[in-house]
VEXDREN-2710 file (C-alpha; in Angstrom, 1 decimal):
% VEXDREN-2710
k/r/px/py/pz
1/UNK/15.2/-4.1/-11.7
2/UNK/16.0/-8.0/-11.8
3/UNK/13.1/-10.0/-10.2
4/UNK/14.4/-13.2/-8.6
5/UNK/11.9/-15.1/-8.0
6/UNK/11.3/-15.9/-4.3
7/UNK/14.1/-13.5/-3.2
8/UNK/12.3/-10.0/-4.1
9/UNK/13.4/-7.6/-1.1
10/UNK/10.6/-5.3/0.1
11/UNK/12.8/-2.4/-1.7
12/UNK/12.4/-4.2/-5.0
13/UNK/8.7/-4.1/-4.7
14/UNK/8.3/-0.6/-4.0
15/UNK/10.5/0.9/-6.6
16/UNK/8.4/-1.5/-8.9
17/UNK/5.4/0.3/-7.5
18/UNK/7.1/3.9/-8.2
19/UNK/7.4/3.2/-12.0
20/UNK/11.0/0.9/-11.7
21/UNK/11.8/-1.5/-14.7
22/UNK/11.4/-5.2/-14.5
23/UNK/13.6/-7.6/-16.0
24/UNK/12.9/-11.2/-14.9
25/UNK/16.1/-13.3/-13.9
26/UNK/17.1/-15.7/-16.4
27/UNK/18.0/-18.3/-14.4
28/UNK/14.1/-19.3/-13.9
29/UNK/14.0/-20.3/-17.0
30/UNK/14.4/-24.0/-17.1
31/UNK/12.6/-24.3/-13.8
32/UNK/9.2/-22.8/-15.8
33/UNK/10.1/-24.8/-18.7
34/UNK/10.5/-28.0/-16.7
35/UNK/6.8/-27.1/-14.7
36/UNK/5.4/-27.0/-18.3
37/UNK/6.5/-30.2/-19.3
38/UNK/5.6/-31.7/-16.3
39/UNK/1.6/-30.8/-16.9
40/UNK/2.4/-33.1/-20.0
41/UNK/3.5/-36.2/-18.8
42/UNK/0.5/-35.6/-15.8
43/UNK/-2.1/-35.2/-18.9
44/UNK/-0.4/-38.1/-20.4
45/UNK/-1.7/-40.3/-17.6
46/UNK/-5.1/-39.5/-18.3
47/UNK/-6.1/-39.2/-14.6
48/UNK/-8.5/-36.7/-13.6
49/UNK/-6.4/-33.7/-12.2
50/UNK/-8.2/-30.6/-11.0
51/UNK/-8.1/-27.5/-12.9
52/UNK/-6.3/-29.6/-15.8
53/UNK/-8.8/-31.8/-17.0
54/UNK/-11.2/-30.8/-15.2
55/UNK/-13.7/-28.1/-14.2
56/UNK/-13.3/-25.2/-11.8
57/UNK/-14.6/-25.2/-8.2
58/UNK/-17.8/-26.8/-7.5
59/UNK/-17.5/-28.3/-11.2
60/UNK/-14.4/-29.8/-10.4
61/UNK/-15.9/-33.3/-10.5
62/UNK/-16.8/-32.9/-14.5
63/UNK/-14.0/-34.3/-16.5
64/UNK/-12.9/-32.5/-19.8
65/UNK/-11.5/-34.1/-22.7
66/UNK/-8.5/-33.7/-24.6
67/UNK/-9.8/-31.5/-27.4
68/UNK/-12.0/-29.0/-25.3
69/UNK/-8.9/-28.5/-23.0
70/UNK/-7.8/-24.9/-25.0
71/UNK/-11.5/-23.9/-24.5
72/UNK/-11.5/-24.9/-21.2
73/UNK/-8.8/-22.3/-20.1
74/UNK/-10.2/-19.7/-22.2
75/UNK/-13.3/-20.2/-20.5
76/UNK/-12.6/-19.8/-17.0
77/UNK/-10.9/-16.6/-17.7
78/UNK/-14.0/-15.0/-19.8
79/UNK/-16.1/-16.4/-17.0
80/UNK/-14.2/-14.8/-14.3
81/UNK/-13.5/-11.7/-15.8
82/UNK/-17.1/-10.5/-13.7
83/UNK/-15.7/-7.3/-12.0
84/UNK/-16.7/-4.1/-11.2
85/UNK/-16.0/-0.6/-10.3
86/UNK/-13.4/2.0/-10.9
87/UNK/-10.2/0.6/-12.7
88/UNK/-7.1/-0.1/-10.6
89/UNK/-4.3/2.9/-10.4
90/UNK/-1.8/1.9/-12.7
91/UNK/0.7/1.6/-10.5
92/UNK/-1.1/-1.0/-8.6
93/UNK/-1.8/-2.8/-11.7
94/UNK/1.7/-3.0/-12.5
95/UNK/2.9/-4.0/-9.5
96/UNK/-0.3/-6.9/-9.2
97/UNK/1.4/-8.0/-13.0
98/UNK/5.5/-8.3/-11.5
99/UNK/4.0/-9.9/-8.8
100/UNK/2.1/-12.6/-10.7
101/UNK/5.5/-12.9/-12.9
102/UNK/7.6/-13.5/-10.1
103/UNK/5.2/-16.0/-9.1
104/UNK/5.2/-17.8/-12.1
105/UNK/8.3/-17.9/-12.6
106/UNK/9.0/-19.7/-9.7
107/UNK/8.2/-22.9/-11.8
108/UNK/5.3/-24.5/-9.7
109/UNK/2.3/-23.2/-11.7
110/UNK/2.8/-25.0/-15.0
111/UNK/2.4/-22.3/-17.2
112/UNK/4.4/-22.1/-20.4
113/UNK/7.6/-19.9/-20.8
114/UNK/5.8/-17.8/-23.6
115/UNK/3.1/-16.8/-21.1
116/UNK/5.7/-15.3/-18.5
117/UNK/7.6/-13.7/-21.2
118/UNK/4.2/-11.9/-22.4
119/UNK/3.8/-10.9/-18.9
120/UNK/7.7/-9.6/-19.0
121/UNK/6.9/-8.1/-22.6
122/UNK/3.7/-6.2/-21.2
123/UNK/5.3/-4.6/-18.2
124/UNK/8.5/-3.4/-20.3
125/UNK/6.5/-1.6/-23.2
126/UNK/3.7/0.0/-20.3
127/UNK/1.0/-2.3/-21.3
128/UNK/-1.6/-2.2/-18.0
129/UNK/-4.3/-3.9/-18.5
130/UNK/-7.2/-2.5/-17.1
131/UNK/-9.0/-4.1/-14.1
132/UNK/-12.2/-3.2/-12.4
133/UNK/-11.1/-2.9/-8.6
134/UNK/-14.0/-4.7/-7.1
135/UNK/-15.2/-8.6/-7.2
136/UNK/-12.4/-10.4/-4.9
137/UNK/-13.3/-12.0/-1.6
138/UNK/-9.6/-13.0/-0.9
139/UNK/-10.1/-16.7/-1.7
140/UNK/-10.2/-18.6/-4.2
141/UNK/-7.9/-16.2/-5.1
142/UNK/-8.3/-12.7/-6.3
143/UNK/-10.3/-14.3/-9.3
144/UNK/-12.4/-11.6/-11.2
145/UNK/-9.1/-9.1/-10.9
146/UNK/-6.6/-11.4/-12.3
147/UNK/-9.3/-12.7/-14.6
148/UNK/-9.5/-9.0/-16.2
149/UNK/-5.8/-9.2/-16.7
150/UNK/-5.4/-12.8/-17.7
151/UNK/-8.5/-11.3/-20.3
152/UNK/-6.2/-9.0/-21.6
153/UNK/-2.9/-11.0/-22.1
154/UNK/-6.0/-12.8/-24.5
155/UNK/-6.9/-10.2/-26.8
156/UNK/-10.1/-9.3/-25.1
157/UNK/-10.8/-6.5/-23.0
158/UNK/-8.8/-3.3/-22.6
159/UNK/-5.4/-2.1/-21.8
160/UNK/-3.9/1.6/-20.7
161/UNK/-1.1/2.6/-23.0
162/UNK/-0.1/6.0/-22.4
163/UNK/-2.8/6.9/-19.6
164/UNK/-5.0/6.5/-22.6
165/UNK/-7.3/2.4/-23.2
166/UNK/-6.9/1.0/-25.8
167/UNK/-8.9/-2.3/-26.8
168/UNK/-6.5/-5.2/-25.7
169/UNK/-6.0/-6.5/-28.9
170/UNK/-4.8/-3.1/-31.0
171/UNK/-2.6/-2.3/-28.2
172/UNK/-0.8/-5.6/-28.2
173/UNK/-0.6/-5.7/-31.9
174/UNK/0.8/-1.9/-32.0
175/UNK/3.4/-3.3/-29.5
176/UNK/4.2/-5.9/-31.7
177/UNK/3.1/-9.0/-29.3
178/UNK/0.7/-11.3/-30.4
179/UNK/-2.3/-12.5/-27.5
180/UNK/-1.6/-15.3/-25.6
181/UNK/-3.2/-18.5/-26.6
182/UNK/-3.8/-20.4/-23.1
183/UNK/-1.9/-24.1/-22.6
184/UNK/-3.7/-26.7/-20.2
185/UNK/-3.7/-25.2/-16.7
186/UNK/-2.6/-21.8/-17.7
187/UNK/-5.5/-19.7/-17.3
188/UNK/-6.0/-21.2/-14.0
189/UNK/-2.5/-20.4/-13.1
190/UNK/-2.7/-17.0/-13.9
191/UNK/-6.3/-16.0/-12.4
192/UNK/-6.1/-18.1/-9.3
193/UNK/-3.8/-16.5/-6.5
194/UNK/-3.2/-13.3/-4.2
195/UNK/-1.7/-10.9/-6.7
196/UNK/-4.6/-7.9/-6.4
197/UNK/-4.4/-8.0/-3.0
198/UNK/-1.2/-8.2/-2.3
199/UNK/-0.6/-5.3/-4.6
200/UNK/-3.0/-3.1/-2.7
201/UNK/-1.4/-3.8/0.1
202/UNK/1.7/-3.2/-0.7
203/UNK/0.9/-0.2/-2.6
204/UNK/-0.7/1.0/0.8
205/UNK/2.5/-0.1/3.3
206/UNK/4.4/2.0/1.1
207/UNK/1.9/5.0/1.4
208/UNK/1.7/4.1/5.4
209/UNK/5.2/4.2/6.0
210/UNK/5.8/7.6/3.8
211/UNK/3.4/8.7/6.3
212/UNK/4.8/7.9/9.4
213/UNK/7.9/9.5/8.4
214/UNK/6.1/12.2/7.2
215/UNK/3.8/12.7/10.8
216/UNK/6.9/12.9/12.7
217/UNK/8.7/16.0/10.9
218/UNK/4.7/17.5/11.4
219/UNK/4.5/16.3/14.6
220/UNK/7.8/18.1/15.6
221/UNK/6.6/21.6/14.4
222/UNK/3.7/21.5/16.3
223/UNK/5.7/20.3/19.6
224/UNK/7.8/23.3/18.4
225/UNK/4.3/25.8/17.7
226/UNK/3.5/24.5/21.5
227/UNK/6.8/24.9/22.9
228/UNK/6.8/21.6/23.8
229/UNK/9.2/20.0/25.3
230/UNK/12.0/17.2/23.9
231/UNK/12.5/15.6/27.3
232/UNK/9.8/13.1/26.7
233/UNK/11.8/12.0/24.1
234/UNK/15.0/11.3/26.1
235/UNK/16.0/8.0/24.7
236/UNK/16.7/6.5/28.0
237/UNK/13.1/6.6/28.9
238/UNK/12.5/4.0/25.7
239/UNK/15.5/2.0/26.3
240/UNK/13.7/1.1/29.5
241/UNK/10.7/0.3/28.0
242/UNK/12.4/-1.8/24.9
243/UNK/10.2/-1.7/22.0
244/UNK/13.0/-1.1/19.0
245/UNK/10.0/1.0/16.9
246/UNK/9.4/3.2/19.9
247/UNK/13.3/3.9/20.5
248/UNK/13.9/4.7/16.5
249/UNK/11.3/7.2/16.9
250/UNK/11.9/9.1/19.9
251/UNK/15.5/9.5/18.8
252/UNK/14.6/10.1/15.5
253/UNK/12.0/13.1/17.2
254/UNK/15.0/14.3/19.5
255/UNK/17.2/14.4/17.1
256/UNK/14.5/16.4/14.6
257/UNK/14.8/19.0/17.3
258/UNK/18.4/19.2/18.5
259/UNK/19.5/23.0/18.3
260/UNK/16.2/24.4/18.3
261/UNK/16.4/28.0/19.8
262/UNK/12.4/27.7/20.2
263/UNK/13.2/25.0/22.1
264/UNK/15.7/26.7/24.2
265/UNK/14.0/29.4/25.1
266/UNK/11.4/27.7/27.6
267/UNK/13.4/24.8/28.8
268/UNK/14.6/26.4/32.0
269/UNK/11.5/28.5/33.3
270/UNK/8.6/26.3/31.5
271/UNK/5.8/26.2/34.3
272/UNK/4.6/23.6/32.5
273/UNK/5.2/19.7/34.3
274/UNK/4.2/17.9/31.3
275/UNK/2.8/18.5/27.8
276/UNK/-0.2/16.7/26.6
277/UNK/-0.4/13.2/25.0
278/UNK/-0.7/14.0/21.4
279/UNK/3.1/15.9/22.0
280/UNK/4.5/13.5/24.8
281/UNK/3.3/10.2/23.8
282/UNK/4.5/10.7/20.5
283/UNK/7.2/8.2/20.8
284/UNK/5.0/5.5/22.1
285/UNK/2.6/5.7/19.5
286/UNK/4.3/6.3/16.3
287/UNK/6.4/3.5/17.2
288/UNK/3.7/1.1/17.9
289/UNK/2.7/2.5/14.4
290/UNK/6.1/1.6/13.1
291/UNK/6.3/-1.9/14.7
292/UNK/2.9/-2.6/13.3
293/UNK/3.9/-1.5/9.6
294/UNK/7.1/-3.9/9.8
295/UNK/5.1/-6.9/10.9
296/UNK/2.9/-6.2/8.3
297/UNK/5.9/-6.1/5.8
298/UNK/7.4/-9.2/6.8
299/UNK/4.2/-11.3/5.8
300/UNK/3.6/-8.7/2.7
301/UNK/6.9/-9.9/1.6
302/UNK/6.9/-13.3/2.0
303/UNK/3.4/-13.1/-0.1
304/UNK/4.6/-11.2/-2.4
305/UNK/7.6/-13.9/-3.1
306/UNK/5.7/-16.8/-2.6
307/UNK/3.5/-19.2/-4.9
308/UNK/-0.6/-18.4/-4.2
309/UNK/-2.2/-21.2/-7.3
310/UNK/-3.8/-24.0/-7.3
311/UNK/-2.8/-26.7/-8.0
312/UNK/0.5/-26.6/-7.8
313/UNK/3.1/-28.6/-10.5
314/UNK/6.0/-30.4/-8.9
315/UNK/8.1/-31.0/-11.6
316/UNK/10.4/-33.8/-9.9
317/UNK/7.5/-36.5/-9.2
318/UNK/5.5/-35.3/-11.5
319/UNK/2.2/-34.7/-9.2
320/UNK/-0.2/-31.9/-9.4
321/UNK/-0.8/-31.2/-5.5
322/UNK/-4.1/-29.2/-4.4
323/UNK/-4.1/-26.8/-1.9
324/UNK/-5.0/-23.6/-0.4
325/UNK/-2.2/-21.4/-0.9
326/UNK/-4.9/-18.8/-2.8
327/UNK/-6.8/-17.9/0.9
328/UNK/-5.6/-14.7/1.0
329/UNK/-5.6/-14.7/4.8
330/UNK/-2.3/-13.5/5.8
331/UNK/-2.5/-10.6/4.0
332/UNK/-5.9/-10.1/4.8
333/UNK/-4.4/-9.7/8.8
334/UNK/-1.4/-7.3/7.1
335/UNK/-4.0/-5.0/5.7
336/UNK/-5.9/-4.7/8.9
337/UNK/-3.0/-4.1/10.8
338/UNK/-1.6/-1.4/7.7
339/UNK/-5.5/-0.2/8.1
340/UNK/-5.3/0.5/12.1
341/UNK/-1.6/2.1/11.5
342/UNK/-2.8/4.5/9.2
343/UNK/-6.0/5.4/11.7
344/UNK/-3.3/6.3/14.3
345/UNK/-0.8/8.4/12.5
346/UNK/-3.9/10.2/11.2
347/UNK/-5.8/10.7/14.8
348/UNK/-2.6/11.6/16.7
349/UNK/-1.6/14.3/14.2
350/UNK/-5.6/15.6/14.6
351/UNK/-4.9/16.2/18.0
352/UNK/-2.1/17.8/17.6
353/UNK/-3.8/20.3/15.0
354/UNK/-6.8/20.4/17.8
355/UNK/-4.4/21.8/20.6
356/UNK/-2.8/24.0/18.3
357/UNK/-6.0/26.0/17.7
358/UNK/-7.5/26.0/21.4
359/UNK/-5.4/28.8/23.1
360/UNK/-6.1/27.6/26.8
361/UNK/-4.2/24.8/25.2
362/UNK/-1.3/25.9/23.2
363/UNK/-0.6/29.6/24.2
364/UNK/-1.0/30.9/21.1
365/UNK/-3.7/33.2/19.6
366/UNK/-6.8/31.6/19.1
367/UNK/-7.3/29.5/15.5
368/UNK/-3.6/30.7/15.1
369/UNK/-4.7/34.2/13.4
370/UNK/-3.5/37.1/14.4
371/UNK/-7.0/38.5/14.5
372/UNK/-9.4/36.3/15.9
373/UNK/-13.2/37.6/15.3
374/UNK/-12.8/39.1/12.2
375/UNK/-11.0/35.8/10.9
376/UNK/-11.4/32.7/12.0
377/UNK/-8.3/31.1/10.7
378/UNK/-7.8/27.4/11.3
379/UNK/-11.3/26.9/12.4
380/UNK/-12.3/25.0/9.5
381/UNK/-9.5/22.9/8.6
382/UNK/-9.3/21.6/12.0
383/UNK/-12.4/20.2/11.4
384/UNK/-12.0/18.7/7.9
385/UNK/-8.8/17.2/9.7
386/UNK/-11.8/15.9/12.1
387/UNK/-13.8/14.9/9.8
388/UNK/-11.0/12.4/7.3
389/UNK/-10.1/10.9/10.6
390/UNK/-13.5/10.1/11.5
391/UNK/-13.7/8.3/8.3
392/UNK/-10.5/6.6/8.8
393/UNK/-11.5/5.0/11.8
394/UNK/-15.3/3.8/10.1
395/UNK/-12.6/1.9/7.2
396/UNK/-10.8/0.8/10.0
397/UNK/-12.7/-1.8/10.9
398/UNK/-10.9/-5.5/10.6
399/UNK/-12.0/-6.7/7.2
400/UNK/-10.6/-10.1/7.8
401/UNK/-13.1/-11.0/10.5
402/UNK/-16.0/-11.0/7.8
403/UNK/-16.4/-13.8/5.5
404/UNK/-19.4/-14.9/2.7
405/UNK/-19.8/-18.4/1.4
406/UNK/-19.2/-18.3/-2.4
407/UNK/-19.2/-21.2/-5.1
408/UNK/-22.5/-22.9/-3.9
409/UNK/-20.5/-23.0/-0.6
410/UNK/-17.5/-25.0/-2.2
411/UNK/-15.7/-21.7/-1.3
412/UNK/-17.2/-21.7/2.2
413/UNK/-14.8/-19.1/3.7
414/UNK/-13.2/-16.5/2.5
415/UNK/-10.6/-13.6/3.4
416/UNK/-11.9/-10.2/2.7
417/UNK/-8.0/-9.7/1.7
418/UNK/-9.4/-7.7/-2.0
419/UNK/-11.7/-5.1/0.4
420/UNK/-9.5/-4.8/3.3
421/UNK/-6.2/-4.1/1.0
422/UNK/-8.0/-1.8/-1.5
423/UNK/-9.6/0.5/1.0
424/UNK/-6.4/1.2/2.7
425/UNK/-5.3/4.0/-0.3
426/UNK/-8.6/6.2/0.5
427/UNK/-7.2/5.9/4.3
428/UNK/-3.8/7.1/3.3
429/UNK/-4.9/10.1/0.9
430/UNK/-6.9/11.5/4.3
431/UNK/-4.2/11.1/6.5
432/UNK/-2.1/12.8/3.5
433/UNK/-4.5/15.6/3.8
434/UNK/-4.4/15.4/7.6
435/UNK/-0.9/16.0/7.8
436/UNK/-1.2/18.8/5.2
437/UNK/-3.6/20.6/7.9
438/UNK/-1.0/20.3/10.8
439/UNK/2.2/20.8/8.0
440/UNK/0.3/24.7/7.6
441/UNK/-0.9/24.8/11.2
442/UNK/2.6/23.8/13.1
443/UNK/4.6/26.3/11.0
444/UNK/1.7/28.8/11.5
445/UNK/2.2/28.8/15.2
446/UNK/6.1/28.8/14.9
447/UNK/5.9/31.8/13.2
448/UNK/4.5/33.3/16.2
449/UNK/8.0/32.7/18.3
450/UNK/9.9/34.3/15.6
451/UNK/12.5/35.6/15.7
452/UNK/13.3/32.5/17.7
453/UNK/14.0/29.4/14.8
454/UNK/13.7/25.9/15.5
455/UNK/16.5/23.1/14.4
456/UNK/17.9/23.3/11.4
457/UNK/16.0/20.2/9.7
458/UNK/12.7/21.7/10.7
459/UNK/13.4/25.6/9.6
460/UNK/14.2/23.4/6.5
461/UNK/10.8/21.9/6.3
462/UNK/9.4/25.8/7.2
463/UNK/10.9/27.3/4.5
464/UNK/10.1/24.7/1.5
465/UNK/6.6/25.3/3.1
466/UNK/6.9/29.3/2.9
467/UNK/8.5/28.9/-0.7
468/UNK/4.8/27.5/-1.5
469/UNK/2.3/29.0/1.3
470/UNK/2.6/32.3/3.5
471/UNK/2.0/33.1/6.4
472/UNK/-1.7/33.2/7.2
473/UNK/-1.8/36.7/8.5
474/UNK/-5.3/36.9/7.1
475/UNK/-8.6/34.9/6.4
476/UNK/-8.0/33.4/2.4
477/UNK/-9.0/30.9/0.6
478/UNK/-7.7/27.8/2.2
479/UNK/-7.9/24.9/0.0
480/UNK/-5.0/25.7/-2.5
481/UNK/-2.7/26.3/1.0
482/UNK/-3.9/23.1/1.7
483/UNK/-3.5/21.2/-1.9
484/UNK/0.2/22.6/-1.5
485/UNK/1.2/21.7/1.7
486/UNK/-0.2/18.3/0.5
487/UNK/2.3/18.3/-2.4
488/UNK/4.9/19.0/0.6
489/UNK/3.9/15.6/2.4
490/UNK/4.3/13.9/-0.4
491/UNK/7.5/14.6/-1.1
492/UNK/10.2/12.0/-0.7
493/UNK/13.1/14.5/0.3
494/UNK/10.6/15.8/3.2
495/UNK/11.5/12.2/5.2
496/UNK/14.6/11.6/4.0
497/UNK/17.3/10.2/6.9
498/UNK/14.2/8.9/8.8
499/UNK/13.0/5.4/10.5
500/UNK/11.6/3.3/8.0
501/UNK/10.5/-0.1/7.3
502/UNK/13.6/-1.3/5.4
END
């Protein structure tokens, strides 16, 4: 994959996330090179320039001389490296490292060419460091994260090398890269910006949008399991209304259904007006849900591509500017919005998994066993459906709203962005699991119509399901049904041809 920096697509991004190569474009070369020679001829003034010569946040009125300048850098990222927790997944890590790269290597951060091609060397031979997941308020940056990393590019700490952590130091040597000894500015540059959150939420859109794909081929078998009908769905009803996420989805629902002989069967003498909300509205919603995911990936992206340090080096008059590109705000707002996406797809889908199981509701036998009393079928699982939804919509709450002064109050408000990204891949595993409960329960009641089929496409999705899970004709043990039907959800070839974000 060739990382241009500041022209990253959003595809980019999330086949870095799904284990894709990174190979930094060449032509950024001389712009990082030029940034670095710049923090020279600034030092070379001998005027007091924040995070150059002098020290970090409230400190930043003590000057440092020339000699302890090396230390100084070293410092701050020993310091900083204060977090806690579980480690970061991998492939959030390595995503958080090609974004910091690409920032870089935009040539506004001073650092020196050898530090971005360390970063470059790290990510091609699967060195990850490892990073406690918890310690960022979203401003100054996602300090204590990238200070872990920053730590390990150093020597000190510890990196994952083939799922296995190694001390930092071995596993660079045994890679045949030598630790990074820090230039003026550099360990500011590289511990001071958005990366960790960013990452998250990236990591989590990506999830989030597998998911909405995902909840409308589940949300079609249960319309199917209901005998539902596809009129809601007409795409002239949308085109009235005019939201582009709502159309893609009702015609991508329709068209999910088209040939459906379950379908066919009650369209003419349905004494049924109109289905319920979780079938009908489905359109509405999941395309709010949609609309909300691309907004969210428009700022992700422009994050993602943009330059979060402080200060920043302009190379061409030679000024070190300070700022505030490191308030993680903006993608503190994407991550709530990603957060209240994933609470929908989740809660509509519980519904439909609800009505499925009530017979006054859907028609069909009660808990969608064939013996109702002696088994109790879909009983439970409805209810752990209930129960990851509930949870959802606790974690749902905005993040970005709270702030705590840090710093001795230098740092007087801050974004939440590390919290509010980070707790969106819990959210998505329930709604995984969520849609695994109405992947079993929508096929489950279709094989009640039988021999009537539905469409094509969603027979398709039936019988990779049966391949794996059968028929519940009988009480069993549920949770390796459910594990498996999880697999299913998570499989990319179960939403292929569908609306996405790009």
């Amino acid at each position: 994959m060739l990382l241009t920096p500041g022209a990253v697509p959003y595809a980019d991004w999330r086949a870095i996330y799904l284990g894709g190569s990174v190979e930094l474009d060449p032509a950024c070369r001389p712009l990082v090179a030029e940034s670095a020679a710049a923090v020279q001829r600034i030092l070379a003034r001998g005027e007091p320039v924040y995070g150059i010569n002098t020290g970090f946040g409230k400190l930043a009125s003590v000057r440092i001389e020339s000699e302890d300048l090396a230390t100084l850098q070293r410092n701050i990222v020993l310091s900083h490296a204060a977090g806690v927790g579980e480690p970061m997944p991998v492939s959030v890590a390595r995503l958080m490292m090609a974004l910091k790269l690409a920032s870089l290597a935009r040539g506004n951060s001073g650092v020196a060419m050898a530090t971005v091609d360390l970063l470059e060397a790290m990510l091609a031979k699967g060195l990850v460091p490892v990073v406690p997941a918890q310690g960022s308020v979203g401003a100054s940056g996602d300090l204590a994260p990238l200070a872990h990393m920053t730590a390990a590019m150093i020597g000190v700490g510890e990196i994952f090398v083939d799922g296995a952590h190694r001390p930092a130091a071995d596993a660079l040597r045994l890679a045949g890269l030598s630790p990074l000894e820090l230039g003026p500015k550099e360990g500011l540059a590289l511990l001071n910006g958005t990366q960790f959150s960013c990452a998250y939420a990236l990591a989590a859109l990506f999830e989030a949008e597998r998911l909405y794909r995902a909840a409308l081929v589940t949300g079609v078998l249960s319309t199917e399991a209901a005998k539902g009908s596809d009129t809601p769905f007409d795409h002239r009803i949308h085109a009235l209304r005019g939201h582009g996420g709502q159309i893609e989805t009702a015609d991508a629902l329709r068209g999910l259904m088209a040939g459906s002989a379950i379908r066919a069967s009650h369209a003419v003498d349905d004494v049924r007006v109109q289905d319920p909300y979780c079938l009908r509205c489905q359109p509405q919603v999941m395309g709010a849900v949609l609309t909300v995911l691309r907004q969210a990936g428009d700022t992700l992206v422009t994050e993602a591509n943009g330059v979060s340090d402080n200060p920043l080096i302009f190379a061409d008059t030679d000024e070190a500017l300070s700022g505030g590109n490191f308030h993680a705000e903006p993608v503190a707002f994407a991550a709530d919005m990603i957060a209240l996406a994933l609470c929908e797809i989740g809660s509509l889908s519980e519904r439909r998994i609800a009505m499925l199981v009530d017979p006054a509701l859907s028609g069909l036998p009660a808990f969608l066993t064939p013996q109702p009393g002696l088994n109790s079928g879909f009983m439970i699982p409805q209810v752990t459906a209930a129960a990851l939804v509930s949870e959802n919509k606790q974690r749902a709450t905005p993040a970005s709203v709270d702030s705590i002064p840090t710093s001795a109050n230098q740092e007087d408000h801050v974004s939440m962005a590390g919290h509010g990204a980070r707790r969106l891949m819990a959210m998505a595993e329930n709604v995984d699991h969520v849609l695994a409960i109405e992947l079993l329960a929508g096929a489950q009641g279709c094989d009640f119509h039988a021999p009537l089929k539905s469409s094509v496409a969603v027979e398709a999705v039936r019988d990779r399901l049966r391949a794996v899970v059968p028929t519940l004709d009988h009480d069993r043990h549920m949770a390796p049904d459910m594990a498996a039907a999880a697999g299913l959800i998570r499989a990319p070839e179960l939403v292929s041809g569908l609306p996405g974000i790009a």
